[in-house]
N, CA, C and O of each residue as an XYZ file, in Angstrom:
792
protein
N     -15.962     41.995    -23.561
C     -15.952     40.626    -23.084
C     -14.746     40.440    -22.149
O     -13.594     40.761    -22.440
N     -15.037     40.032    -21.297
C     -13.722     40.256    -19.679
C     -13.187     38.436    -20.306
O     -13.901     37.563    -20.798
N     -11.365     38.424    -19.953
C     -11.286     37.167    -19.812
C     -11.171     36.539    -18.513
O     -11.289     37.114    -17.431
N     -10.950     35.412    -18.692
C     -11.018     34.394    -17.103
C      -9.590     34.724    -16.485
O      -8.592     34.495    -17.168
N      -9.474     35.241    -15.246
C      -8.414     35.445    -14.640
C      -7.078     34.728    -14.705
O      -7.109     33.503    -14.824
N      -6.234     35.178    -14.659
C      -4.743     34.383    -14.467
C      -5.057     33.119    -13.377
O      -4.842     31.908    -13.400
N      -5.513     33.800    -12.674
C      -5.215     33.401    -10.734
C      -6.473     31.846    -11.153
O      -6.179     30.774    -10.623
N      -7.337     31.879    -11.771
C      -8.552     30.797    -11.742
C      -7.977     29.878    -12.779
O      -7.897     28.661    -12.610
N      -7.559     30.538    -13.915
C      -7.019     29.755    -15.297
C      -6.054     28.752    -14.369
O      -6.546     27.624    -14.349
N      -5.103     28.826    -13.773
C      -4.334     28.349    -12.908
C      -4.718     27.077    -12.208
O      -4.341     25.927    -12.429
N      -5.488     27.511    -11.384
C      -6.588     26.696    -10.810
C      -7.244     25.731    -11.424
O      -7.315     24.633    -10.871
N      -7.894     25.961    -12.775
C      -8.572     25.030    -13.152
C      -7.747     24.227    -13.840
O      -8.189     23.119    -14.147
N      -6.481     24.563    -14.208
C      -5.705     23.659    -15.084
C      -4.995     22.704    -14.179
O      -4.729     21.561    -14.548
N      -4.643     23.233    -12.823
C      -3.966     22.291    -12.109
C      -5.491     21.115    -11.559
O      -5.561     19.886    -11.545
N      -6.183     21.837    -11.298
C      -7.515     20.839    -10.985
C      -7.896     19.529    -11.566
O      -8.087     18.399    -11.117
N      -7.944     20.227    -12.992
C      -8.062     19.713    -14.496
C      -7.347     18.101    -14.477
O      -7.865     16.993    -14.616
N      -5.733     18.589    -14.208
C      -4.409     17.551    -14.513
C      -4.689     16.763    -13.203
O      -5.179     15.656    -13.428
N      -4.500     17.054    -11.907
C      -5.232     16.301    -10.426
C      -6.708     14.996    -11.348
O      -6.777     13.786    -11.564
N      -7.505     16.084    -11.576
C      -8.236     15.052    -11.699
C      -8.269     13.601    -13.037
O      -8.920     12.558    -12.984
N      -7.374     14.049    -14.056
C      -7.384     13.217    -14.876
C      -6.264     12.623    -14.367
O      -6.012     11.692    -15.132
N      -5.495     12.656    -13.533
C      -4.221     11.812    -12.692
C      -4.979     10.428    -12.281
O      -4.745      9.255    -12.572
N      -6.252     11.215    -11.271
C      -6.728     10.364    -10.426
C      -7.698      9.349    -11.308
O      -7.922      8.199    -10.932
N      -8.177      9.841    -12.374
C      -9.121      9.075    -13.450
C      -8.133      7.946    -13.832
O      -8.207      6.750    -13.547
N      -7.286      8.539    -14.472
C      -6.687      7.481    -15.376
C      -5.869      6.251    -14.398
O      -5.755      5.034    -14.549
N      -5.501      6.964    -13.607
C      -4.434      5.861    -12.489
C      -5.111      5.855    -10.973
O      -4.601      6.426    -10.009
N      -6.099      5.259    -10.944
C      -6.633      5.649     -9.649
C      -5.537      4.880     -8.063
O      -4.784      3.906     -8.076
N      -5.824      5.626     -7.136
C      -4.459      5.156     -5.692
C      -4.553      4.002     -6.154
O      -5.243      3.397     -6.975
N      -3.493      3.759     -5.272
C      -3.142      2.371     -4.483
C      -3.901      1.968     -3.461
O      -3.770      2.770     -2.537
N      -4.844      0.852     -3.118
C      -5.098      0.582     -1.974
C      -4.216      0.097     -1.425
O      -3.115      0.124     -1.975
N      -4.381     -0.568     -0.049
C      -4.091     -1.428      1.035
C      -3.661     -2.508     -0.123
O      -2.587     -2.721     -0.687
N      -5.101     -3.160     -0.246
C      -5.032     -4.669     -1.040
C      -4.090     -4.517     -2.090
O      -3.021     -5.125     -2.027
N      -4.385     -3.711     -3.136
C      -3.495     -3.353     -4.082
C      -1.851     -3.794     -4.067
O      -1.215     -4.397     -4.931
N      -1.371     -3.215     -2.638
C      -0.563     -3.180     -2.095
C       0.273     -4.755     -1.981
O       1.269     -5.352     -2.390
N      -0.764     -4.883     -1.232
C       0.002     -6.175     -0.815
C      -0.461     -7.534     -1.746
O      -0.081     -8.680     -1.503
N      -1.187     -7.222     -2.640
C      -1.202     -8.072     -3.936
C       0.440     -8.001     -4.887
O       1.166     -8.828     -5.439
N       0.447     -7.022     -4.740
C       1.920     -6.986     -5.531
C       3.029     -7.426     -4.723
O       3.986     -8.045     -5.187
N       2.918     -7.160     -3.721
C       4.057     -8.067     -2.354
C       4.020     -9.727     -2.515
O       4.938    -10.542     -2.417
N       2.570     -9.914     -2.806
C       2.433    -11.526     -3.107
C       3.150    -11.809     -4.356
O       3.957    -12.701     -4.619
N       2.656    -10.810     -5.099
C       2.875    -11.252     -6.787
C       4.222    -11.719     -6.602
O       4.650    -12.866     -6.731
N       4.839    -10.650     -6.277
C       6.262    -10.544     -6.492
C       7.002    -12.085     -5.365
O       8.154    -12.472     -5.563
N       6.575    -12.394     -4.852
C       7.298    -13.258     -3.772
C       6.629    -14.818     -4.483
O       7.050    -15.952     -4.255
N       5.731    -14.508     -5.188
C       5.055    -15.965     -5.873
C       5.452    -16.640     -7.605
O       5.349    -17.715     -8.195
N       5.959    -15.194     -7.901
C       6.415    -14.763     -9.408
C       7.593    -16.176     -9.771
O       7.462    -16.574    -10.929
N       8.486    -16.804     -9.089
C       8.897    -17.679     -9.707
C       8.554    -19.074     -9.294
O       9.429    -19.906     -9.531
N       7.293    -19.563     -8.639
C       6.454    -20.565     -8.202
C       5.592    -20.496     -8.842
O       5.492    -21.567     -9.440
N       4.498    -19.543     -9.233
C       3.186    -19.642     -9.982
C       3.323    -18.920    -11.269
O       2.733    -19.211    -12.309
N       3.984    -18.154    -11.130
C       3.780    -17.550    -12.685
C       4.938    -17.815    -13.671
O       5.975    -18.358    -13.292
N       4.680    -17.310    -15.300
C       5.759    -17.960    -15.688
C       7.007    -16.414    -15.967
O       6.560    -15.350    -15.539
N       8.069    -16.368    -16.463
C       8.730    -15.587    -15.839
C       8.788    -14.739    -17.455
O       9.521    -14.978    -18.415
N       7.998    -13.968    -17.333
C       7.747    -12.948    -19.306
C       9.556    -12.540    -19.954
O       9.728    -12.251    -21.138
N      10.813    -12.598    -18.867
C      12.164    -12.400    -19.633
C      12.562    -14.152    -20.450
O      13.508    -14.508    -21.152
N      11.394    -14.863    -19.958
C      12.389    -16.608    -20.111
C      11.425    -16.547    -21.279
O      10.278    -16.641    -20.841
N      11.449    -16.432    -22.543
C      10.456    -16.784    -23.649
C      10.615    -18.184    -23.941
O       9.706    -18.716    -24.578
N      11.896    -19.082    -23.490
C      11.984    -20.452    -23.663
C      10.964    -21.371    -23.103
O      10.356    -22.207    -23.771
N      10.781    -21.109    -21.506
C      10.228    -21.555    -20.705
C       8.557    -21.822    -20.587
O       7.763    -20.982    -20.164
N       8.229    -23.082    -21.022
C       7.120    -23.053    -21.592
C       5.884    -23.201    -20.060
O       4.723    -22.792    -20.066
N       6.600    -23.896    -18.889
C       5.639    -23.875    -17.709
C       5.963    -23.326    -16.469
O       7.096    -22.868    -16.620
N       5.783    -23.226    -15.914
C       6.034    -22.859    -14.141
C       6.349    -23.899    -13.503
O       5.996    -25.058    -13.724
N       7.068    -23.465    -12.640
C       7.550    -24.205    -11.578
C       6.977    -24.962    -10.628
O       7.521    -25.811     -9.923
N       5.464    -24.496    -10.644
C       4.555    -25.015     -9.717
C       4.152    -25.997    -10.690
O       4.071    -27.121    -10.193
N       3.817    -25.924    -12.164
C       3.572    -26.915    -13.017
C       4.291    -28.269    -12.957
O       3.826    -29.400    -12.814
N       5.539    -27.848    -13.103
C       6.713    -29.151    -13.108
C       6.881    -29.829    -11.904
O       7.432    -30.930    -11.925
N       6.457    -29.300    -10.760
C       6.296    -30.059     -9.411
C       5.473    -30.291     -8.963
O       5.558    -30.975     -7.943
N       4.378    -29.936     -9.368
C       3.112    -30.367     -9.767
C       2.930    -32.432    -10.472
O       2.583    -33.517    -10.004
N       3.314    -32.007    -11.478
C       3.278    -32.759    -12.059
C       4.297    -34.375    -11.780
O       3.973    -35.519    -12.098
N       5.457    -33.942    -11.148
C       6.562    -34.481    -10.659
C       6.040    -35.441     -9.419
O       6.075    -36.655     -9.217
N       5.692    -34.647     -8.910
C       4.603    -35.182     -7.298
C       3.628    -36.455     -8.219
O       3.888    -37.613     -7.894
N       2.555    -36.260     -9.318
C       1.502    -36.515     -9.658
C       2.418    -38.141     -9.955
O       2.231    -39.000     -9.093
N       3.529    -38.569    -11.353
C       4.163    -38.891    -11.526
C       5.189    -40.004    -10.513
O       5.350    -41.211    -10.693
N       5.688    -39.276     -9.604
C       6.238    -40.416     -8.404
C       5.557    -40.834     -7.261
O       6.108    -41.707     -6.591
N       4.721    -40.497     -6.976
C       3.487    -40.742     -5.922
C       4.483    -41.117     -4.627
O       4.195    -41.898     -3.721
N       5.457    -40.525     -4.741
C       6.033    -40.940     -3.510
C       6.538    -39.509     -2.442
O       6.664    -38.308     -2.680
N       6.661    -40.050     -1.644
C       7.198    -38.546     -0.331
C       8.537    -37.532     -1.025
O       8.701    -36.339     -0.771
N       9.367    -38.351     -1.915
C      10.454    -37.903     -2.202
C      10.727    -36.743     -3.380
O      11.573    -35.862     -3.526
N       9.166    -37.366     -4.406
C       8.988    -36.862     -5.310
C       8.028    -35.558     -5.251
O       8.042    -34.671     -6.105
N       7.137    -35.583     -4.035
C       6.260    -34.369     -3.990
C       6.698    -33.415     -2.816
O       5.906    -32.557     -2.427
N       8.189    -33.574     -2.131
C       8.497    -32.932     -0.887
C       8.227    -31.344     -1.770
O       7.200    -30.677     -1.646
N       9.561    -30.922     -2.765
C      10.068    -29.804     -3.293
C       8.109    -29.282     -3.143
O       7.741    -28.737     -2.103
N       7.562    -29.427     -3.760
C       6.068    -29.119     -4.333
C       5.341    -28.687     -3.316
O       4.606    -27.701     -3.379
N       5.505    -29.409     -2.301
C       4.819    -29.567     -0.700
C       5.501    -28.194      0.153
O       4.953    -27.274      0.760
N       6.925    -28.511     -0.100
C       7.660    -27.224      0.610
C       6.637    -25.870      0.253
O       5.924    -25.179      0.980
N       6.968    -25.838     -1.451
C       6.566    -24.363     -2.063
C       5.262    -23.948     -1.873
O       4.904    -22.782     -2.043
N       4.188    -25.283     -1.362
C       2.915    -24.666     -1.595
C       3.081    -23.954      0.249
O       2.688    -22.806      0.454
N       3.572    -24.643      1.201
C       3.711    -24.012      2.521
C       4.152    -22.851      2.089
O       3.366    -21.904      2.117
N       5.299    -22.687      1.667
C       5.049    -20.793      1.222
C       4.405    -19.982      1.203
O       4.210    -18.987      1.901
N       3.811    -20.612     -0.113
C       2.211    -19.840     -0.750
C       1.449    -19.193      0.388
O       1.307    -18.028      0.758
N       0.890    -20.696      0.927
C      -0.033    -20.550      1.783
C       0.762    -19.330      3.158
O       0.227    -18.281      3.515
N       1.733    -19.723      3.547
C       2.187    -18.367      4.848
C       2.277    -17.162      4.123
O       2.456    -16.168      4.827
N       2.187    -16.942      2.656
C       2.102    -15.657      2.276
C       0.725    -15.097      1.970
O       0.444    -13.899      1.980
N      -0.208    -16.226      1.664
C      -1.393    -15.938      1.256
C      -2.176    -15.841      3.097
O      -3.378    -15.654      3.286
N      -1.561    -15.949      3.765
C      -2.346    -15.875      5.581
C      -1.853    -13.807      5.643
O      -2.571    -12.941      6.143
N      -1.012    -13.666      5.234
C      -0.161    -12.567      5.219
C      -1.591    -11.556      5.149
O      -1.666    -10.664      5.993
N      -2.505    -11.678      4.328
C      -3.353    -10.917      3.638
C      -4.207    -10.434      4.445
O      -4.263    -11.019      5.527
N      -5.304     -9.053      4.210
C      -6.364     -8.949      5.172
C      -7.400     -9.701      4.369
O      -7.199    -10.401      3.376
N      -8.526     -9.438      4.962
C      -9.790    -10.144      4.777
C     -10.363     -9.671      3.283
O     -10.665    -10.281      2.257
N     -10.357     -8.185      3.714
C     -10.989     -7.437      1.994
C     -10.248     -7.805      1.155
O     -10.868     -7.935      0.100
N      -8.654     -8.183      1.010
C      -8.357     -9.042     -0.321
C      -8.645    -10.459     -0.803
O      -8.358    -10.786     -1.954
N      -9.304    -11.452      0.207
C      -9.247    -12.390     -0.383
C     -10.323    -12.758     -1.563
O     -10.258    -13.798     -2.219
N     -11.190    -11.882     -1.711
C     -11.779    -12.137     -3.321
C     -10.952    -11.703     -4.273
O     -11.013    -12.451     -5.248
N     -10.179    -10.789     -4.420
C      -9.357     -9.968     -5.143
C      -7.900    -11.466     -5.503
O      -7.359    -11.936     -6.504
N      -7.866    -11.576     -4.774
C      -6.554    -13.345     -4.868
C      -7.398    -14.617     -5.325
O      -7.149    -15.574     -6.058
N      -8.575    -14.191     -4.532
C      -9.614    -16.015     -5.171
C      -9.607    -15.646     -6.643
O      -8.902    -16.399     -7.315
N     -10.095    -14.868     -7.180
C     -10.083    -14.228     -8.458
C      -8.893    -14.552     -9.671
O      -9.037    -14.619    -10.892
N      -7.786    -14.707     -8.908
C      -6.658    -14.738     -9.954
C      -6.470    -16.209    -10.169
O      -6.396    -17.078     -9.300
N      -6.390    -16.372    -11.734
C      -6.245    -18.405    -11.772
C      -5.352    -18.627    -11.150
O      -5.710    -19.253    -10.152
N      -3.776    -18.373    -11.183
C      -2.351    -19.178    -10.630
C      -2.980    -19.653     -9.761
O      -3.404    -20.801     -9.892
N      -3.358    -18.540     -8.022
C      -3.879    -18.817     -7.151
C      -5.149    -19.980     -7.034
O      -5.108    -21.091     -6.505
N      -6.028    -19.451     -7.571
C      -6.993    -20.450     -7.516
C      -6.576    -21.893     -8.022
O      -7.113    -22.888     -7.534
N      -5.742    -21.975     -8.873
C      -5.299    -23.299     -9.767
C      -4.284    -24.012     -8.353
O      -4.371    -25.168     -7.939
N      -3.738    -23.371     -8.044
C      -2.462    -23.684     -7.087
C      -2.939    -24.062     -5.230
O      -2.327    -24.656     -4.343
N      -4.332    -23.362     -5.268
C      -4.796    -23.963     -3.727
C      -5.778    -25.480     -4.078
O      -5.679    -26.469     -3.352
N      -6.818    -25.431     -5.449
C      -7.691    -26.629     -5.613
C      -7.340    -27.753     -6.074
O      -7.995    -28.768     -5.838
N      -5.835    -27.753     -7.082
C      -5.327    -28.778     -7.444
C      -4.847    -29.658     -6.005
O      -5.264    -30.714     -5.529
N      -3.766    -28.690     -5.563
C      -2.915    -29.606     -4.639
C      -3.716    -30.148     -3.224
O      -3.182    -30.794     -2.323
N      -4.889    -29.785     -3.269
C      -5.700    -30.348     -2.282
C      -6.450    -31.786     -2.488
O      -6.499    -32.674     -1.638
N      -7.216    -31.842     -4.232
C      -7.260    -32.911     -4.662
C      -6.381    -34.119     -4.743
O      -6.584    -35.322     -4.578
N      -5.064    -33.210     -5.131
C      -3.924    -34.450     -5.171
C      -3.936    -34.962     -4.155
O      -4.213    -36.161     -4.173
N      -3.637    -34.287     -2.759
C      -3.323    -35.305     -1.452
C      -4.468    -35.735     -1.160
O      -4.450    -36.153     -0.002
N      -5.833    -35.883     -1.811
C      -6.915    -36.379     -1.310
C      -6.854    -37.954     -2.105
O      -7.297    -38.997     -1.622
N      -6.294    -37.826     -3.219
C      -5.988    -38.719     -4.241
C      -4.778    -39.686     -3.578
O      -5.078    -40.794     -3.133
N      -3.691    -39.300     -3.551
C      -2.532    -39.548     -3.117
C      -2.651    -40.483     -1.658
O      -2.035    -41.527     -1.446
N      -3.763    -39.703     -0.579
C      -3.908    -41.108      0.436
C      -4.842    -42.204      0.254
O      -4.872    -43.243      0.914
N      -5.781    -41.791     -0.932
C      -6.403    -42.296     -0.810
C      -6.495    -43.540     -1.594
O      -7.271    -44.454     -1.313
N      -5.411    -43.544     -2.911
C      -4.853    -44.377     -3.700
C      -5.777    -44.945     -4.857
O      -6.797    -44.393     -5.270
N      -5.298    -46.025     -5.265
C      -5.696    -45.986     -6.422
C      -7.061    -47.935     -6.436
O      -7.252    -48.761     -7.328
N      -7.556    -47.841     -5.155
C      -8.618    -48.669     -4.998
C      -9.035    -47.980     -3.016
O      -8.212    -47.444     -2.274
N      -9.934    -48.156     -2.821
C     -10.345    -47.711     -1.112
C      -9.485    -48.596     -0.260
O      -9.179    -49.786     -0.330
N      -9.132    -47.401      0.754
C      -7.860    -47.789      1.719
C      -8.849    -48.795      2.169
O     -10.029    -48.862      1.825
N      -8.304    -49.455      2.866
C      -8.458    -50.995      3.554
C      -9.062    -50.263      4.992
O     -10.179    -50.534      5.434
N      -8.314    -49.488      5.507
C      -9.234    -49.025      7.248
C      -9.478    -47.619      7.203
O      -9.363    -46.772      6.318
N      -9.794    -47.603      8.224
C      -9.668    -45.886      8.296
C      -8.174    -45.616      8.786
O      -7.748    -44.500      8.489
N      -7.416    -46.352      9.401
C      -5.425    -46.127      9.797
C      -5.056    -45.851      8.634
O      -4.254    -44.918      8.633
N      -5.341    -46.341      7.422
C      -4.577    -46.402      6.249
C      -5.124    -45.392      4.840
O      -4.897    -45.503      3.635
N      -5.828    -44.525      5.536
C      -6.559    -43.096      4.189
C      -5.288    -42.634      4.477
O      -5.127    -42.027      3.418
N      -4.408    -42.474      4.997
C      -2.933    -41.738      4.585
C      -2.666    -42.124      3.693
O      -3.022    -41.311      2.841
N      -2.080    -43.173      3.127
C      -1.389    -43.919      2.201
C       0.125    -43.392      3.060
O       0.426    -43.548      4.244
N       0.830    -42.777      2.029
C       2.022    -42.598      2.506
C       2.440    -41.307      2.711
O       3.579    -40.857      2.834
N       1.323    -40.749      2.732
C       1.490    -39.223      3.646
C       1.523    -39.387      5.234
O       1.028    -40.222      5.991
N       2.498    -37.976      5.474
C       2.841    -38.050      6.616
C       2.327    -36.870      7.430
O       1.787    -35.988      6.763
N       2.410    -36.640      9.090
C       1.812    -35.207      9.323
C       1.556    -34.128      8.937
O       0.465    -33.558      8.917
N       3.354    -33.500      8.335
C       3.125    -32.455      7.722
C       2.361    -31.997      6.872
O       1.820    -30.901      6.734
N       2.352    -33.937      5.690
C       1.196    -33.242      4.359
C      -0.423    -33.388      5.075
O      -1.415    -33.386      4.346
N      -0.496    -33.472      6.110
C      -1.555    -33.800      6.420
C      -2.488    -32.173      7.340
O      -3.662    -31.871      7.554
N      -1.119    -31.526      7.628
C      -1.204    -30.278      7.917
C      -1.181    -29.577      6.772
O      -2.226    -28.932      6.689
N      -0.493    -29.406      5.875
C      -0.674    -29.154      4.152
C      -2.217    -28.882      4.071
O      -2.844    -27.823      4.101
N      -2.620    -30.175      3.959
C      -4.171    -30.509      3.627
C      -5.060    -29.547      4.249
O      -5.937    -28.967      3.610
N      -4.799    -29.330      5.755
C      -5.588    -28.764      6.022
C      -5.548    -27.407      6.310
O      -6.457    -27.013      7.040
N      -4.733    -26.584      5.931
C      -4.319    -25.272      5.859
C      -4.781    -25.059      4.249
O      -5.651    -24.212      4.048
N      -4.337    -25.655      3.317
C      -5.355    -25.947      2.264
C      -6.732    -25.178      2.347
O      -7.210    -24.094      2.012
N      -7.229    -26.756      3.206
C      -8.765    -26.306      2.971
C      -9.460    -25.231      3.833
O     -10.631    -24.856      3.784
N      -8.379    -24.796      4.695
C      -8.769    -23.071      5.309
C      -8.574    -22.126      4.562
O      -9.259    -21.116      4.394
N      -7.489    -22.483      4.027
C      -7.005    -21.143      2.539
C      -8.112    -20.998      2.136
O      -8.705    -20.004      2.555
N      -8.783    -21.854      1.237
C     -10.243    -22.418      0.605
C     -11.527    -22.068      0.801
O     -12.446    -21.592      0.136
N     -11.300    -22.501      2.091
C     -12.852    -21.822      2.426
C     -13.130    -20.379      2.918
O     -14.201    -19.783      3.036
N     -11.491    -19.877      3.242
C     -11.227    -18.203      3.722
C     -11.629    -17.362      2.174
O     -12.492    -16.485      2.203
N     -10.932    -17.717      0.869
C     -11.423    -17.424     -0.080
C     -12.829    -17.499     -0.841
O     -13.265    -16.581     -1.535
N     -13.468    -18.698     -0.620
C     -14.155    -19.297     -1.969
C     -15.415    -19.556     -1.002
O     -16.498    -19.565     -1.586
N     -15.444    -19.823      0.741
C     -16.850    -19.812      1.110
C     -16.370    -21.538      1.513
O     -15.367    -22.190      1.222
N     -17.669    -21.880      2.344
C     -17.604    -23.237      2.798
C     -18.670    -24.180      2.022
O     -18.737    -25.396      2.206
N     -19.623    -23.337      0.987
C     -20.348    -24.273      0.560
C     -19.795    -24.687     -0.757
O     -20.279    -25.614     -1.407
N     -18.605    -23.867     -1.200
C     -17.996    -24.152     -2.975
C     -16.954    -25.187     -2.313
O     -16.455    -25.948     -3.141
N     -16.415    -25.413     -0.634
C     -15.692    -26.126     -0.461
C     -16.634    -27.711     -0.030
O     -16.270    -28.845     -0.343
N     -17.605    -27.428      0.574
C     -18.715    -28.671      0.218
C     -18.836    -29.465     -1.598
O     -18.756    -30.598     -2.072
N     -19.049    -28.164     -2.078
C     -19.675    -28.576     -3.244
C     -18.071    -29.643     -4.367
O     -18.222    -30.714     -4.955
N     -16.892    -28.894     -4.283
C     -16.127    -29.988     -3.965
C     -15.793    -31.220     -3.523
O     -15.407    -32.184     -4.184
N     -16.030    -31.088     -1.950
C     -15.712    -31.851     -1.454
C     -16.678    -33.707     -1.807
O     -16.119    -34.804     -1.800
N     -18.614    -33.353     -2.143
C     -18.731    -34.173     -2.589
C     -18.635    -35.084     -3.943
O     -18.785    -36.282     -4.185
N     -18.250    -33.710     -4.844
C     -17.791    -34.232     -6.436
C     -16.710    -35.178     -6.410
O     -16.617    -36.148     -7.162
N     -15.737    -34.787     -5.333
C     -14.525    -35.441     -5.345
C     -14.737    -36.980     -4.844
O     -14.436    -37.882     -5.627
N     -15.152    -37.233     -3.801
C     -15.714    -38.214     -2.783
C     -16.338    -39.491     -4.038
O     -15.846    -40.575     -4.352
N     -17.468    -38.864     -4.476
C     -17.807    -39.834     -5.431
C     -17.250    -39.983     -7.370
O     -17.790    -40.469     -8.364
N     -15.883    -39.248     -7.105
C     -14.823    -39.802     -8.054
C     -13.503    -40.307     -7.807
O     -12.556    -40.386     -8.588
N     -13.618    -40.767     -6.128
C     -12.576    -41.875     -6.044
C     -12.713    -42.965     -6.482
O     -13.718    -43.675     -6.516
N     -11.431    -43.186     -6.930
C     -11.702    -45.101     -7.265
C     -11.872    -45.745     -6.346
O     -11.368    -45.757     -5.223
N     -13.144    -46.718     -7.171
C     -13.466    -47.669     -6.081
C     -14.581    -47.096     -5.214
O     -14.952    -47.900     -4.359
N     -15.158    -46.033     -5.203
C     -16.132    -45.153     -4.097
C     -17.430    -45.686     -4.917
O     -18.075    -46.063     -3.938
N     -17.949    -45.870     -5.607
C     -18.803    -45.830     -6.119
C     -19.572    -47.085     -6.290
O     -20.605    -47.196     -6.950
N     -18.592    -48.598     -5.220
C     -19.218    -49.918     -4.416
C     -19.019    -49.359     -3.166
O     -18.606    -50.281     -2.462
N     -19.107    -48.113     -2.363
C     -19.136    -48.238     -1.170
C     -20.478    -46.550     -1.023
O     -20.644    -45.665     -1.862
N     -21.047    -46.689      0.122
C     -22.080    -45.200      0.445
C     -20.957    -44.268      1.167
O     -19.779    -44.483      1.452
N     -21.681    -43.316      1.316
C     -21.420    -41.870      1.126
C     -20.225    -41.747      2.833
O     -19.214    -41.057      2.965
N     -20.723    -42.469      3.624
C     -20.107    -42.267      5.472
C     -18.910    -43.138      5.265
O     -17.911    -43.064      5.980
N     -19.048    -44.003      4.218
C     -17.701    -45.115      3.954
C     -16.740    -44.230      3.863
O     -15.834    -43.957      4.650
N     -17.165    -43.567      2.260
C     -16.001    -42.770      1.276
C     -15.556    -41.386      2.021
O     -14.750    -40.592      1.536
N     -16.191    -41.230      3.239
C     -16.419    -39.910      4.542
C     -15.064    -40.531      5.638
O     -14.181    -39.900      6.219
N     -15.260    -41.491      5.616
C     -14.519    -42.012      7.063
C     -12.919    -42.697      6.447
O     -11.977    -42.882      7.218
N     -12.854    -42.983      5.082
C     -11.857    -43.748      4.422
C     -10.940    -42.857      3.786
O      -9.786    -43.237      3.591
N     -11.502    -41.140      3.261
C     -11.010    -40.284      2.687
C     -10.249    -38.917      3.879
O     -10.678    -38.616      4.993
N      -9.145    -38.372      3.210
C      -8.509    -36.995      3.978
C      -9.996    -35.949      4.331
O      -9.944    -35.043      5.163
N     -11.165    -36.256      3.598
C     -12.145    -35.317      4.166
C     -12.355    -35.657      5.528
O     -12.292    -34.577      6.115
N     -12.566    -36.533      6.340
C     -12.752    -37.042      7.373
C     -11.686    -36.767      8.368
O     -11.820    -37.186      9.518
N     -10.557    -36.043      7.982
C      -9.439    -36.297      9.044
C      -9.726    -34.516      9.984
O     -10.438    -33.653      9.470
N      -9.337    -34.404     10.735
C      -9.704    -33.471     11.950
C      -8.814    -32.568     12.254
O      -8.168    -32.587     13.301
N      -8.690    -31.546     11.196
C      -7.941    -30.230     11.438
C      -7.601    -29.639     12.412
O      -6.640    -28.873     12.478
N      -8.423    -29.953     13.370
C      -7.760    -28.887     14.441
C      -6.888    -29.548     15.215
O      -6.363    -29.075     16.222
N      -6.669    -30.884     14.682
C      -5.464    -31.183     15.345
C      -3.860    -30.676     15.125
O      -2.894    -30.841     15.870
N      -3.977    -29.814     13.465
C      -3.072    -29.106     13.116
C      -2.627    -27.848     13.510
O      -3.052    -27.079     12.647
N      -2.046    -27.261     14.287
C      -1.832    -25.530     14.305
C      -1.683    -25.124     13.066
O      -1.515    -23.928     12.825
């Protein structure tokens, strides 16, 4: 009975270890890549920080909420700043990652909330009086916010999950529900005209 050569035994063992390398830990992509570039640059805005065991929310939570709370410019600037972040880091990305990011809650939680809010926020808490006044007391920038928002949005999630939004929301403003559908269209941030934003 002949045994299996030195020279092949060799071979198949390094083959062997190669391929259970590549099984168990498969590469790095591209996306891969620059998911962790995000992670890491988003890690003390969206996520919560696994060394702080005290720390019961995120940062995006508490300014979140802070904004929700003072309904005023002063109180939702910090919140407004951080989500412009987000968003110039989340443009950063190629195309094949953005299911791979729509996918993750922080993200997803952190582009659909703060879009509702400023839809809420101009739109107040009975129907603006004109169409001059669906701001409330937002100003350009959040109004560029808004709509970098809803490009983030629809670059991720498609334009009909941003429809399908857009009318759930519409007919759960206050007050929308004594007025039709072109009212709550022309009175709400859905109506306002993005491309006036770079």
């Amino acid at each position: 009975m002949s045994l299996i050569p030195k020279n092949l035994l060799a071979f198949l063992a390094i083959a062997g270890g190669i391929a259970f390398i590549i099984i168990s830990q498969p590469p790095h992509s591209l996306c891969d890549s620059q998911l962790v570039v995000i992670q890491n640059a988003q890690r003390r805005f969206l996520f919560k920080d696994p060394t702080k065991k005290q720390v019961t929310s995120t940062k995006y939570e508490r300014l979140r909420d802070q904004c929700k709370a003072t309904n005023n410019p002063g109180g939702c600037y910090e919140f407004f700043q951080e989500l412009k972040v987000m968003l110039h880091d989340l443009g950063t990305l190629t195309n094949e990652c953005w299911s791979a990011v729509g996918d993750i809650a922080e993200y997803k939680r952190a582009l659909w909330e703060p879009i509702e809010l400023l839809i809420r926020l101009g739109w107040g808490e009975s129907p603006p009086i004109s169409y001059s006044s669906k701001y409330g007391w937002l100003e350009i920038a959040d109004l560029s916010l808004f709509c970098k928002l809803k490009t983030q949005i629809t670059r991720f999630y498609g334009e009909t999950e941003f429809v399908n939004f857009r009318e759930r929301i519409m007919r759960d403003l206050p007050g929308a529900n004594a007025l039709d559908r072109n009212k709550i269209w022309e009175l709400s941030l859905f109506s306002e005209n993005c491309a006036r934003y770079p």
